[in-house]
N, C-alpha and C positions, 0 to 999 in steps of 0.2 A: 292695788297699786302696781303701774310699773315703772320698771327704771331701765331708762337707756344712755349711751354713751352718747354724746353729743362734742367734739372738738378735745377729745382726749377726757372729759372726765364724765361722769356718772350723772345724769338728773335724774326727777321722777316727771314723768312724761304724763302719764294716768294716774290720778287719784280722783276715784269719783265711784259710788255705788252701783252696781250692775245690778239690772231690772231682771227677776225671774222668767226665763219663757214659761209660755202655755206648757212646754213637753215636761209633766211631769219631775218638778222642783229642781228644772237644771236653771245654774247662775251661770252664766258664761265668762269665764274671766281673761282668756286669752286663747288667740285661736291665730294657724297659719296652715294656711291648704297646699304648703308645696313645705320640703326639704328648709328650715328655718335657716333665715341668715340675720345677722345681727350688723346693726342694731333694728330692731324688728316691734313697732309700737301694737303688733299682737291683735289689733282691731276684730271686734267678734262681726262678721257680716250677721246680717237680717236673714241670710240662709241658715234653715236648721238641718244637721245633718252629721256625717262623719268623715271625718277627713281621708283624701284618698293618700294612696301610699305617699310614705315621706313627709305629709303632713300631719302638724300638731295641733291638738284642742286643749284647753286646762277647764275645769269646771269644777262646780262645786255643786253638791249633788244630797239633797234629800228625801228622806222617805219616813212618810207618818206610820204611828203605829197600828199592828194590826193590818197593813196591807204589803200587798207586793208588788214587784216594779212590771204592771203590767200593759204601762201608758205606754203605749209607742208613739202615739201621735204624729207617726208618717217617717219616722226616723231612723227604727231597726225594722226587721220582718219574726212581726213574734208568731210562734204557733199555736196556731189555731185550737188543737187538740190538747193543748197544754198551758194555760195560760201564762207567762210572764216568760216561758222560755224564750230564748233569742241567739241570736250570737250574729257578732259585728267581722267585718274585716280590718280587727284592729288589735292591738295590745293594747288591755287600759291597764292602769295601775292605779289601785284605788288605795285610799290612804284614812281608815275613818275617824272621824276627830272626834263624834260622839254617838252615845244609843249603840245598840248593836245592830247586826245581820245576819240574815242566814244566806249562805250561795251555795244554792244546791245547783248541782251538776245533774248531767241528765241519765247518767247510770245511779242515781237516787240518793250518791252521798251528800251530806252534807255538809257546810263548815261552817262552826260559831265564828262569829267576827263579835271584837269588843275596840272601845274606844284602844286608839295606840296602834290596830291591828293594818298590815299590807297583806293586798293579795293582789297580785298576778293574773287577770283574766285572756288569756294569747288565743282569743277566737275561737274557742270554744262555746260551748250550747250551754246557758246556765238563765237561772232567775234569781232573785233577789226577794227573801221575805225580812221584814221586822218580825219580830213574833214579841218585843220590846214592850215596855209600856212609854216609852220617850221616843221623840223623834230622832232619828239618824242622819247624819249630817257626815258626808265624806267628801275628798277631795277628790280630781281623778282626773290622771293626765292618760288623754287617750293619742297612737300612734298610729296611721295610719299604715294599713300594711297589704300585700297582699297575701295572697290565699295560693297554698300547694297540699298537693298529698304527701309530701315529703314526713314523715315524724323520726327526728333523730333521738328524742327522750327515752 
């Protein structure tokens, strides 16, 4: 659903179910490919892809058990040597609502994720396993950004 301002007050503009793409169990729920201005009806274009700087994507995003997020399907540039590795030019913030995950990092740590859990991916090189016996189901607003060698952390 969304809701925009219309003449001073609040409607719901979108109520209506979003169709899975092919790219591995993304839901498209609201997307804007430039710096968002409101009031903004978020329309997901028929482009699959990642937003360039300034732009916003929201999604909802699953992963069956037993596998890793290793579908690119034209989307990210995963490594070849490695499979599910990737990394976007973006900040996503994933939000997971159920199942767990694992996001290994490419120096080999790893992180349990559980329902309830946020993490932070800022364009870094990672994959995504279930190792679950349930599907995982997260949300995840991604940002478009670009890319420096600057590291202030």
């Amino acid at each position: 659903m969304i809701a925009v301002e219309r003449n001073g007050a609040a409607v719901l503009a979108v109520d209506e179910n979003v169709e899975r793409l092919d790219a591995a169990g993304i839901d498209p729920i609201w997307r804007t490919d430039s710096v968002p201005e409101v009031p903004n009806s978020g329309v997901v274009p028929d482009v699959v892809g990642f937003p360039d700087p300034g732009g916003v994507w929201v999604i909802g995003w699953v992963l069956a058990p037993g596998r890793i997020g290793d579908n690119d399907n034209g989307i990210v540039d995963m490594d070849d040597a490695a499979p599910g590795f990737h990394r976007t030019d973006s900040v996503d913030v994933h939000v997971l609502l159920e199942g767990s995950l694992v996001l290994e990092l490419d120096d080999g740590v790893e992180i349990e994720l559980c329902a309830g859990d946020t993490v932070v991916v800022n364009g870094n090189k990672h994959r995504w396993h279930n190792r679950g016996g349930e599907t995982a189901r997260a949300i995840v607003t991604i940002c478009g950004a670009s890319r420096n060698d600057r590291q202030e952390i």
